[in-house]
C-alpha positions as CSV (number, residue, x, y, z in Angstrom):
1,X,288.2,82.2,-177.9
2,X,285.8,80.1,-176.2
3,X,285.7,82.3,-173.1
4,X,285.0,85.0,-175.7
5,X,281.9,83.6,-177.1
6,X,280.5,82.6,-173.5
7,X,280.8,86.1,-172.7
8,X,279.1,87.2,-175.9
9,X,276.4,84.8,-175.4
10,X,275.6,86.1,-171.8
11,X,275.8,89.9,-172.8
12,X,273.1,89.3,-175.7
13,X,270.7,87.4,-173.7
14,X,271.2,89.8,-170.9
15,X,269.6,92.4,-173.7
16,X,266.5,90.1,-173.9
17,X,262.9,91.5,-172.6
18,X,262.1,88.6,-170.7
19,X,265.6,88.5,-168.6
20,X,264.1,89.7,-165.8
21,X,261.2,87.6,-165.1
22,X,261.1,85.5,-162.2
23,X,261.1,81.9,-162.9
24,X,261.6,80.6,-159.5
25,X,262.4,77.1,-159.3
26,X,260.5,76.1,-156.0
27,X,258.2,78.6,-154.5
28,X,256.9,77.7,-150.6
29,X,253.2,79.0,-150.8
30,X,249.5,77.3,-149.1
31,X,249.0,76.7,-153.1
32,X,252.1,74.7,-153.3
33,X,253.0,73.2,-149.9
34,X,249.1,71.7,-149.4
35,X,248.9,69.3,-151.6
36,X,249.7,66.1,-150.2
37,X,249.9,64.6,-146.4
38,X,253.7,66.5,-146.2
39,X,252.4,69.7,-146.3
40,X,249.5,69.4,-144.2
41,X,251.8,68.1,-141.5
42,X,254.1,70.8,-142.2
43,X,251.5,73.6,-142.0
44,X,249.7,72.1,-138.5
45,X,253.0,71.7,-137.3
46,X,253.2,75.7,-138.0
47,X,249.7,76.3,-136.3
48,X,250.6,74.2,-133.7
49,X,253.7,76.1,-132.8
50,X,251.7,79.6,-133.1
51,X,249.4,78.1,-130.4
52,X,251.8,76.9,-128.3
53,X,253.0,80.5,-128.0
54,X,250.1,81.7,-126.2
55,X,251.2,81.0,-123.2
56,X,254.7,80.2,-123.5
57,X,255.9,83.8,-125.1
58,X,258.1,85.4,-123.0
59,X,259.5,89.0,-124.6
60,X,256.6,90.7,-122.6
61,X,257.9,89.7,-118.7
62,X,254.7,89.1,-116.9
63,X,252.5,88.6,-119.4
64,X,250.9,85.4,-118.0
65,X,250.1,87.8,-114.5
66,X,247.2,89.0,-117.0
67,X,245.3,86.0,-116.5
68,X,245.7,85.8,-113.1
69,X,246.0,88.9,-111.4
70,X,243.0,91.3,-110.3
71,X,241.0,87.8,-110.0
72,X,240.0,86.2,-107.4
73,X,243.1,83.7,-106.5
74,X,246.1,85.6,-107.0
75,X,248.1,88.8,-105.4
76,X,251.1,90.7,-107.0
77,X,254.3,89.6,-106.1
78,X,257.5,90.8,-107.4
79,X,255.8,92.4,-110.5
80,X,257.4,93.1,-114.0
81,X,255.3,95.3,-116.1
82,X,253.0,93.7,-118.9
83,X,250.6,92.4,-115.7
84,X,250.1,95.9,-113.5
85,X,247.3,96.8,-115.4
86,X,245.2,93.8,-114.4
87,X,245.2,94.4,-110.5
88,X,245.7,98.4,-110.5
89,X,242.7,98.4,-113.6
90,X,243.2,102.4,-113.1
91,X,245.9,101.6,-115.6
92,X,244.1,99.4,-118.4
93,X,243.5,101.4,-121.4
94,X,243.7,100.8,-125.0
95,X,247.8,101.5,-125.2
96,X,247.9,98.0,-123.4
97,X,250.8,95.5,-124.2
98,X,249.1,91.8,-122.6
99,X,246.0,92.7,-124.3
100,X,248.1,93.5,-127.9
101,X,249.8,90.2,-127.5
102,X,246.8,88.2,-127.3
103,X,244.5,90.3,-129.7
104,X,247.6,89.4,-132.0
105,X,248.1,86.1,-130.8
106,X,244.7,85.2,-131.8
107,X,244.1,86.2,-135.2
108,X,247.4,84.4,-136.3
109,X,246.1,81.4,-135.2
110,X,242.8,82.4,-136.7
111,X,244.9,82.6,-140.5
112,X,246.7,80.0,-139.9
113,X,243.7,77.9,-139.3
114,X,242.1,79.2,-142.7
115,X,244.7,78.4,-144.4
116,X,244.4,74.8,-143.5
117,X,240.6,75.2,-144.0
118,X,240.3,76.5,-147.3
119,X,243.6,74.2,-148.6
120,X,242.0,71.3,-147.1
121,X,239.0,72.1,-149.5
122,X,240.5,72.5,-152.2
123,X,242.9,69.7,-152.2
124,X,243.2,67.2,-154.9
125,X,241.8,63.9,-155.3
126,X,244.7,61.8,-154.7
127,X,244.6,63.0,-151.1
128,X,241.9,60.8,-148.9
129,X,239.1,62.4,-147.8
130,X,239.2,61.0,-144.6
131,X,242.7,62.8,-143.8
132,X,241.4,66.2,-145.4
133,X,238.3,65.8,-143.0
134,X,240.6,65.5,-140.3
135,X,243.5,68.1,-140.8
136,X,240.5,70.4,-141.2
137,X,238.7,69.2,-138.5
138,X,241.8,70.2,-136.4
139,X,242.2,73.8,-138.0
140,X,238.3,74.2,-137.2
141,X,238.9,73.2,-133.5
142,X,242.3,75.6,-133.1
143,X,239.7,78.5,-135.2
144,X,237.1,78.1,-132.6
145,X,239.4,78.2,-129.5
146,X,240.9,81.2,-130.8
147,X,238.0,82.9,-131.7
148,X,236.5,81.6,-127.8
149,X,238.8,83.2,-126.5
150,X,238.3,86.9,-128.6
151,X,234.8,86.2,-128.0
152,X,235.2,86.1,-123.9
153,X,237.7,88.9,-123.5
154,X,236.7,91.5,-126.5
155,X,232.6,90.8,-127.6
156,X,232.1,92.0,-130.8
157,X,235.2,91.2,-133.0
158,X,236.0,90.9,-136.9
159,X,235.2,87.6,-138.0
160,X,237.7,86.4,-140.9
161,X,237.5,83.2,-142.5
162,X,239.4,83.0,-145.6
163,X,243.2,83.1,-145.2
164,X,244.6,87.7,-145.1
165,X,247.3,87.3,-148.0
166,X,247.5,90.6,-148.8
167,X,247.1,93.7,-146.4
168,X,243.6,95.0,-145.6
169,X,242.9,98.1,-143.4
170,X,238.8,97.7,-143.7
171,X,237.9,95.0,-140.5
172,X,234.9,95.5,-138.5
173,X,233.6,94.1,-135.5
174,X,231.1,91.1,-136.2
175,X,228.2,91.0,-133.2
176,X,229.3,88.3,-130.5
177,X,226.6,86.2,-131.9
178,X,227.7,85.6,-135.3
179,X,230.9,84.9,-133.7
180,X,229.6,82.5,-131.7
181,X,227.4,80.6,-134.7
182,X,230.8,80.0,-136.3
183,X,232.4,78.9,-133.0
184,X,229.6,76.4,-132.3
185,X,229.6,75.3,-136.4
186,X,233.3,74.5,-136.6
187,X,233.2,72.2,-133.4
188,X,230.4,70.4,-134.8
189,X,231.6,70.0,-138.2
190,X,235.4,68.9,-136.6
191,X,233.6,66.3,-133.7
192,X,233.0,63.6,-135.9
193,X,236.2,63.9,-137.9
194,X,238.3,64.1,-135.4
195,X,239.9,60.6,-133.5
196,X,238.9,59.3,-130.1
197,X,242.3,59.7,-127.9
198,X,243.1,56.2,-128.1
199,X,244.0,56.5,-131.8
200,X,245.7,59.9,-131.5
201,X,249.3,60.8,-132.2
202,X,250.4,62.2,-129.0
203,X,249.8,66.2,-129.2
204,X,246.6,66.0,-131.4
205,X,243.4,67.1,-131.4
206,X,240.9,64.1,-130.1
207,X,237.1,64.2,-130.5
208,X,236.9,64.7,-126.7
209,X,238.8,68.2,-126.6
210,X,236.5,69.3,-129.3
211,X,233.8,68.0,-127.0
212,X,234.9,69.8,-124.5
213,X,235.2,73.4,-125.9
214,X,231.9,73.3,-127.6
215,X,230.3,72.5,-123.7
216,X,232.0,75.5,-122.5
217,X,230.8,77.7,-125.4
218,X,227.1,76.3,-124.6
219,X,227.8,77.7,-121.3
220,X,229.5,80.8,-122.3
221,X,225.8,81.2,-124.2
222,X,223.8,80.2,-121.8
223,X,222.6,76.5,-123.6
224,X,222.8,74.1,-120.2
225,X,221.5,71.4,-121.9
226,X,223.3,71.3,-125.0
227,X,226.5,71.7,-122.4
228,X,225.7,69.2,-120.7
229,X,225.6,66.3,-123.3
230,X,228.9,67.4,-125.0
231,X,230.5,66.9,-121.7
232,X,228.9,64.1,-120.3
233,X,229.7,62.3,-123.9
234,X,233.3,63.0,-122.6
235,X,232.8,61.9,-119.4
236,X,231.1,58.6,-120.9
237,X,232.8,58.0,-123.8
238,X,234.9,55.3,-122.5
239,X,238.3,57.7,-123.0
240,X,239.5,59.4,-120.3
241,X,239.3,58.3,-116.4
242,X,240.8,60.4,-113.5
243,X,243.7,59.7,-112.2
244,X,243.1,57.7,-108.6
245,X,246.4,56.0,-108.0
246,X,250.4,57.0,-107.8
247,X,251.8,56.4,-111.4
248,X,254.4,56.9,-113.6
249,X,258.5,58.1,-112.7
250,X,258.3,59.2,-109.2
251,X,255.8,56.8,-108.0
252,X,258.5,55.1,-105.9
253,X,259.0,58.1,-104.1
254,X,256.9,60.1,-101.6
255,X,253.8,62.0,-102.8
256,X,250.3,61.6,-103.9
257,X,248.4,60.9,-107.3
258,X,247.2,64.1,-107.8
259,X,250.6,65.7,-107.5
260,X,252.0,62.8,-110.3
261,X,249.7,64.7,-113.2
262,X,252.2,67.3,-113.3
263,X,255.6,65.7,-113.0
264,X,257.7,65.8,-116.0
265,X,257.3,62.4,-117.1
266,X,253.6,61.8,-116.7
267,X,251.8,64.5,-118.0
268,X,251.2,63.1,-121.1
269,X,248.6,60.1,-122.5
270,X,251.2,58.1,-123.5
271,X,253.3,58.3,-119.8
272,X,250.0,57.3,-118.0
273,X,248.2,60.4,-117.9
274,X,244.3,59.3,-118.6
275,X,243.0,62.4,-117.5
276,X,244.3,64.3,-120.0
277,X,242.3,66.0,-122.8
278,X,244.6,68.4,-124.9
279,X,248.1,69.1,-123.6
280,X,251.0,71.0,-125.3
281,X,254.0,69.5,-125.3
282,X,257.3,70.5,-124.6
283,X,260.7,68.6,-124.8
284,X,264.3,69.9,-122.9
285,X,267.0,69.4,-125.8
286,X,264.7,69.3,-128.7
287,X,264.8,72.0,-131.6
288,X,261.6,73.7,-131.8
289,X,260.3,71.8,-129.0
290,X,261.6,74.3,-126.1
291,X,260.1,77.3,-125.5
292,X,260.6,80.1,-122.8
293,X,257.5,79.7,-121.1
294,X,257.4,81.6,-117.8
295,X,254.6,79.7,-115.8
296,X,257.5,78.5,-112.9
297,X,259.3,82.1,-112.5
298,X,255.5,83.7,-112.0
299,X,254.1,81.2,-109.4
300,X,257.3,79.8,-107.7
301,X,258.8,82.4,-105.2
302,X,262.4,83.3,-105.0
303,X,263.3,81.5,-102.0
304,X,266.9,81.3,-102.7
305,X,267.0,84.7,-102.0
306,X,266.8,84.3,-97.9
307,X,269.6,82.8,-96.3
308,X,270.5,79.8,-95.5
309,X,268.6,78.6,-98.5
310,X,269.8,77.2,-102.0
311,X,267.8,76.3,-105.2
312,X,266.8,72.6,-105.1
313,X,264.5,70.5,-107.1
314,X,262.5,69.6,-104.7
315,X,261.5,73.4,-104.0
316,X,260.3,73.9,-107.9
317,X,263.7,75.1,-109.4
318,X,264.3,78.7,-109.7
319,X,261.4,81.5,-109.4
320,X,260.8,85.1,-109.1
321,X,257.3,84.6,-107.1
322,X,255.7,87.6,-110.0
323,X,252.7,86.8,-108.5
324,X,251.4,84.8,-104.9
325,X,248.3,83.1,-104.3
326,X,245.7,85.4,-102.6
327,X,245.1,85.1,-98.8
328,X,241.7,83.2,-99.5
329,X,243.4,80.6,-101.4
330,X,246.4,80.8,-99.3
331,X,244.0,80.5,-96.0
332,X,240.4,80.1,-96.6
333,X,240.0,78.0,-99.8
334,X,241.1,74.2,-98.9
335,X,240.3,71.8,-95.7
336,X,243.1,69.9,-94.4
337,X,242.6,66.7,-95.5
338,X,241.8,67.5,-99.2
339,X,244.8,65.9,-101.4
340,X,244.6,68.9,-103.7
341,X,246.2,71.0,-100.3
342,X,248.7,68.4,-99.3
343,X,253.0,69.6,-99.0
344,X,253.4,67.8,-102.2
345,X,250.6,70.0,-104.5
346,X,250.5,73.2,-102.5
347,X,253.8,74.1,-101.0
348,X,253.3,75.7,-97.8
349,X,256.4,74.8,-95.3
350,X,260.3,75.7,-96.3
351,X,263.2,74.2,-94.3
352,X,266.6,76.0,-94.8
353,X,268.7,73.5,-97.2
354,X,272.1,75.4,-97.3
355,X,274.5,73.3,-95.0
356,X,277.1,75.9,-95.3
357,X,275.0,77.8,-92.8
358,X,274.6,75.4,-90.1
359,X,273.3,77.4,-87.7
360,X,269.7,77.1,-89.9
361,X,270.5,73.9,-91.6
362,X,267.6,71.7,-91.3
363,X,265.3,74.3,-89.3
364,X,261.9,75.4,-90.7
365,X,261.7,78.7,-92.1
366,X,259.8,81.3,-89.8
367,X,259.6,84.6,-88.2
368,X,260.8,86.4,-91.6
369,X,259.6,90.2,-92.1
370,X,259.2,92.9,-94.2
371,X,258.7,91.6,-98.0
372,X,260.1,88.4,-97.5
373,X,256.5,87.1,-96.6
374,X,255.1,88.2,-100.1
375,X,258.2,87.6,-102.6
376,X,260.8,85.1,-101.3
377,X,258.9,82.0,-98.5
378,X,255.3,82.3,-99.3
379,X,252.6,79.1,-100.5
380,X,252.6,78.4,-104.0
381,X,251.1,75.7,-106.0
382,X,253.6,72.5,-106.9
383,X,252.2,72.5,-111.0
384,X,254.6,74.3,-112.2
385,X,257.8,73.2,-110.5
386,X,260.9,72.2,-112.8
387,X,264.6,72.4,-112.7
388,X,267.5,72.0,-115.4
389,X,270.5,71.3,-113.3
390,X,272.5,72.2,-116.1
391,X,270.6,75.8,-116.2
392,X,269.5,76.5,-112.7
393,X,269.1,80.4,-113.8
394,X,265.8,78.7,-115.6
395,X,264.5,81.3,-118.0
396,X,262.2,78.7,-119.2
397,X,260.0,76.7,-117.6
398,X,260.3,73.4,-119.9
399,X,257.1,71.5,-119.1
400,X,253.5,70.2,-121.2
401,X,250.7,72.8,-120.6
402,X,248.1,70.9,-119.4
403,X,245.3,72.7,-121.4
404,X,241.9,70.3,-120.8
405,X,241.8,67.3,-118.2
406,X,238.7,65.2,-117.2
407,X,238.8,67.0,-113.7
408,X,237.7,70.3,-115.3
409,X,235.1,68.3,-117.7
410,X,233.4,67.3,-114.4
411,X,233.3,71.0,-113.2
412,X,232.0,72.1,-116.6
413,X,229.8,68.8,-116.4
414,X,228.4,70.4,-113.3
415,X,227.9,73.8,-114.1
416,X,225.6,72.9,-116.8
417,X,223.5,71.0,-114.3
418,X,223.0,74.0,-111.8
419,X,221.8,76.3,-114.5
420,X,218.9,73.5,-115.5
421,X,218.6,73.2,-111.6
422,X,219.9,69.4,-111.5
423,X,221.4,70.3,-107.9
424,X,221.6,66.6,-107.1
425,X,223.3,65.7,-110.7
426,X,225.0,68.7,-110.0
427,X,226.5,67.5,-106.9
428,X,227.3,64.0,-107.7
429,X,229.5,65.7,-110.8
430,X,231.5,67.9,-107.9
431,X,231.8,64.3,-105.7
432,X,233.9,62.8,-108.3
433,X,236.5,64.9,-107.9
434,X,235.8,65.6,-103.9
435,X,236.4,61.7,-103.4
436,X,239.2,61.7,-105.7
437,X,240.4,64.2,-103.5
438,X,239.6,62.7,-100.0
439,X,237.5,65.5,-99.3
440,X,234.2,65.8,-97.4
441,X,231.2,64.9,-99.9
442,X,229.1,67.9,-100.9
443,X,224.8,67.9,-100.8
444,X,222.5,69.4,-103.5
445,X,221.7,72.1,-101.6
446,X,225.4,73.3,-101.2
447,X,225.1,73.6,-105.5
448,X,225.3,76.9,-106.5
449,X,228.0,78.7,-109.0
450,X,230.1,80.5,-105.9
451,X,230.8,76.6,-105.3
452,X,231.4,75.3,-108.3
453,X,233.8,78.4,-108.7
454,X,235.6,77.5,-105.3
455,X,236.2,74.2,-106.2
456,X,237.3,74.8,-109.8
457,X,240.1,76.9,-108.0
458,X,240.5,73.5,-105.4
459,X,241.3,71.8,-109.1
460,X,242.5,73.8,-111.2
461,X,244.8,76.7,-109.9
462,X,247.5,77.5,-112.0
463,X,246.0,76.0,-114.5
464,X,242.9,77.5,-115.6
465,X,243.5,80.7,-117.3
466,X,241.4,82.2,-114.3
467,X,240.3,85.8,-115.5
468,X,238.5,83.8,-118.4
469,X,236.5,81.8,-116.0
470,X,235.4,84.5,-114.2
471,X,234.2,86.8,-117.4
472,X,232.7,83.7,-118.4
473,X,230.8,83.4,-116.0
474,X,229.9,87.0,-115.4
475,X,231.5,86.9,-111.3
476,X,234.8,88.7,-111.4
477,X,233.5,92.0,-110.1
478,X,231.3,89.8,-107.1
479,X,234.2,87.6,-106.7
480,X,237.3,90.0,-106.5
481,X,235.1,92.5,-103.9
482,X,234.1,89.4,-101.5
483,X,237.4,87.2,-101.8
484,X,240.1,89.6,-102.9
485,X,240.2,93.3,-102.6
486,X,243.0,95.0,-101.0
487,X,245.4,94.4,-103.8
488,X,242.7,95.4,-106.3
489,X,242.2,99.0,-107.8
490,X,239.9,100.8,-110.0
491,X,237.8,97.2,-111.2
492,X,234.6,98.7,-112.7
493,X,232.0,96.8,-114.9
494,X,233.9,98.4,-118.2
495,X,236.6,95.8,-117.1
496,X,234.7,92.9,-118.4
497,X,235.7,93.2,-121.5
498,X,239.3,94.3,-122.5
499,X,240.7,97.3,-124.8
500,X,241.0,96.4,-128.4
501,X,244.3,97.8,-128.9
502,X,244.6,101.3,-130.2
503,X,247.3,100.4,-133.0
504,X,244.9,98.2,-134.5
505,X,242.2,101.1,-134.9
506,X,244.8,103.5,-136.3
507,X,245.9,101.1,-138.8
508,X,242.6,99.8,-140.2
509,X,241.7,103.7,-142.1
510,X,239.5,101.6,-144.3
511,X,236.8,100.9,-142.2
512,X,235.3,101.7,-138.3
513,X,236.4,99.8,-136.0
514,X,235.2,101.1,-133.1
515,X,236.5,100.5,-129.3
516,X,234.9,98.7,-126.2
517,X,232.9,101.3,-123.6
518,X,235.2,102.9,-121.3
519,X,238.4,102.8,-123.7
């Protein structure tokens, strides 16, 4: 009888108008979630990981090639398919995949930075206003990176900055310069809210990588001066020093200091590492903090592949060699005794390892032929070596991604000075790193940007995103003619800036969105 009326019960209030409404019980929205210090967290933790993926996606294979290729410091290797249309540029037009990814890329992070933004703002009381300066002042920094890096590659680009809930097909391009007013406003609202280094979690954003970005973008628009003070405050400000002695887990062990920034171990603040600026961290055997990134399988070459060799540690783990340094760096680029060329940072001698073939045990590796030379025992830079011995395919590389260090701040520091005409500033910036290095000191009169631009590749190869340099700087066409034409086709000046990807013009019916010259 009781069942009876139960079921009578449910049938008449299933006949109620208000049955269907939804009354959701918890409901996981900006509105909801930012609130309090949780959901901040939660939601830069989200941003954080949609950055990270910049450079660390992998479903396109030889995506990072896009950066590097048709440059001046690299050559294809054993190529994949997403990077072919940045050497042979015959091939870049507006169907392109890398330039989809990273169109995409960007304006996620962009939304996810508004959201923070705009919940920041309008968060309640209760919530200090120190900490809501300070989340934002992050989102603002991520915002202007992101939109830095539209700004370089594309020009002219919509400029959003409240948070896309709902879909819109109406986006128009913004002129570069309004892009760059909100570049330059959201550093310089997020500097002084943001902590020095030393009272940073590990991972953050610091004052000094803010710093840093908004001296680039005074270069990028040709303000020296204003450059130059953001980066000297970083050189100055009492927070980062360059690395000048061995440190940290393999200091026991033979190599150099220069080598010991990119061990896994050290690369971080916390493991010794006072050079570094902003790094993104990665962790073997921790959910969410492993990605796929392919940096080792595009720089490392597939030695294995020759006999009498095995994978080894010691030689970087496993690689595919996607791409090889180009015969300037390979050749031209470093004197002997600089530290930045020694065995242990530039890999440039292989010794068969395999004792099962002891006929070549022990011998170096020479007299190979054919495409040997280019894909399997070829130089490579040491930065991104790493190896799992419990995975020794290695689809990943599983390493920090050393995004700003105080060695590029002095090259940046530098640049500004040439373009005021501070040679001799100019070349006491360069000497820093030259006598860090052990290498011959450098004169005023040897100041000019071709130099600067060798010895940011001395520093910083395989890890400055170098196609962004040289757009920056307005010196690829010059640079890949003089250092590095043969593997180079069809570069033309409509190549300094990239396709905005056809899908997104179809898509947006609402509005013109218009494509770059050439496209």
């Amino acid at each position: 009888m009781g069942l009876a009326l139960l079921a009578a019960a449910q049938l008449l209030s299933s006949c109620k108008k208000d049955f269907l409404d939804e009354d959701p019980k918890s409901l996981y929205t900006p509105q909801t979630v930012l609130t309090d210090s949780l959901g901040f967290e939660a939601a830069m933790g989200g941003l954080q990981s949609v950055v990270r993926e910049q450079y660390t996606r992998s479903d396109e294979q030889g995506l990072l090639g896009m950066m590097q290729l048709g440059t001046d410091v690299a050559i294809p290797g054993q190529i994949q398919g997403a990077e072919i249309p940045y050497y042979n540029y015959n091939l870049l037009n507006s169907q392109d995949v890398a330039a989809s990814v990273m169109w995409s890329w960007a304006y996620r992070t962009i939304n996810n930075c508004n959201q923070i933004i705009q919940g920041a703002a309008a968060a309640p009381g209760t919530l200090r206003q120190g900490y809501k300066d300070r989340i934002s002042g992050e989102a603002r920094f991520y915002r202007a990176y992101a939109y830095n890096f539209l700004a370089t590659l594309w020009g002219d680009v919509p400029l959003i900055t409240q948070p896309v809930t709902t879909p819109r097909t109406d986006f128009t391009r913004t002129p570069i310069a309004e892009v760059n007013s909100l570049i330059i406003s959201d550093l310089t609202a997020a500097i002084p809210n943001l902590y020095v280094a030393s009272r940073a979690a590990s991972g953050r954003i610091t004052k000094g990588a803010a710093q840093q970005l908004l001296g680039e973008v005074y270069l990028r628009t040709n303000q020296p001066a204003l450059a130059e003070a953001q980066l000297q405050a970083v050189v100055n400000g009492g927070q980062y020093s360059l690395i000048r002695a061995r440190y940290g887990v393999k200091s026991t062990q033979p190599g150099d200091y220069f080598a010991d920034m990119f061990i896994v171990g050290n690369q971080r603040r916390n493991q010794g590492n006072t050079e570094l600026i902003w790094g993104i961290e990665q962790q073997l055997l921790v959910p969410g903090a492993t990605t796929s990134a392919q940096q080792r399988r595009m720089w490392v070459p597939a030695y294995y592949n020759v006999n009498g060799m095995l994978l080894a540690d010691s030689l970087g783990g496993r690689g595919i060699g996607r791409m090889r340094l180009s015969n300037w760096v390979d050749y031209r680029l470093y004197a002997a005794q600089d530290m930045r060329n020694s065995k242990y940072n530039l890999k440039r001698r292989f010794y068969y390892n395999n004792p099962a073939v002891p006929a070549l045990y022990g011998r170096r590796v020479t007299g190979l032929t054919g495409s040997d030379t280019i894909f399997f025992i070829t130089p490579y830079t040491t930065k991104w070596n790493q190896f799992d011995p419990t995975d020794t395919f290695g689809f990943g590389t599983i390493k920090d991604l050393t995004m700003m260090r105080l060695g590029e701040t002095y090259l940046l520091l530098a640049e500004a000075q040439l373009n005021q005409n501070k040679l001799s500033e100019a070349a006491t910036s360069i000497n820093m790193l030259r006598t860090r290095a052990q290498a011959a000191q450098v004169t005023a009169s040897q100041m000019t940007l071709d130099f600067i631009l060798d010895e940011r590749a001395r520093e910083l190869i395989g890890e400055e995103q170098r196609r962004l340099t040289l757009i920056r700087t307005g010196t690829l066409i010059d640079r890949v003619t003089r250092l590095n034409p043969a593997p180079v086709l069809g570069l033309t000046t409509k190549h300094l800036l990239l396709p905005i990807p056809q899908s997104t013009i179809d898509l947006n019916v609402g509005a013109t969105l218009g494509q770059n010259p050439g496209y």
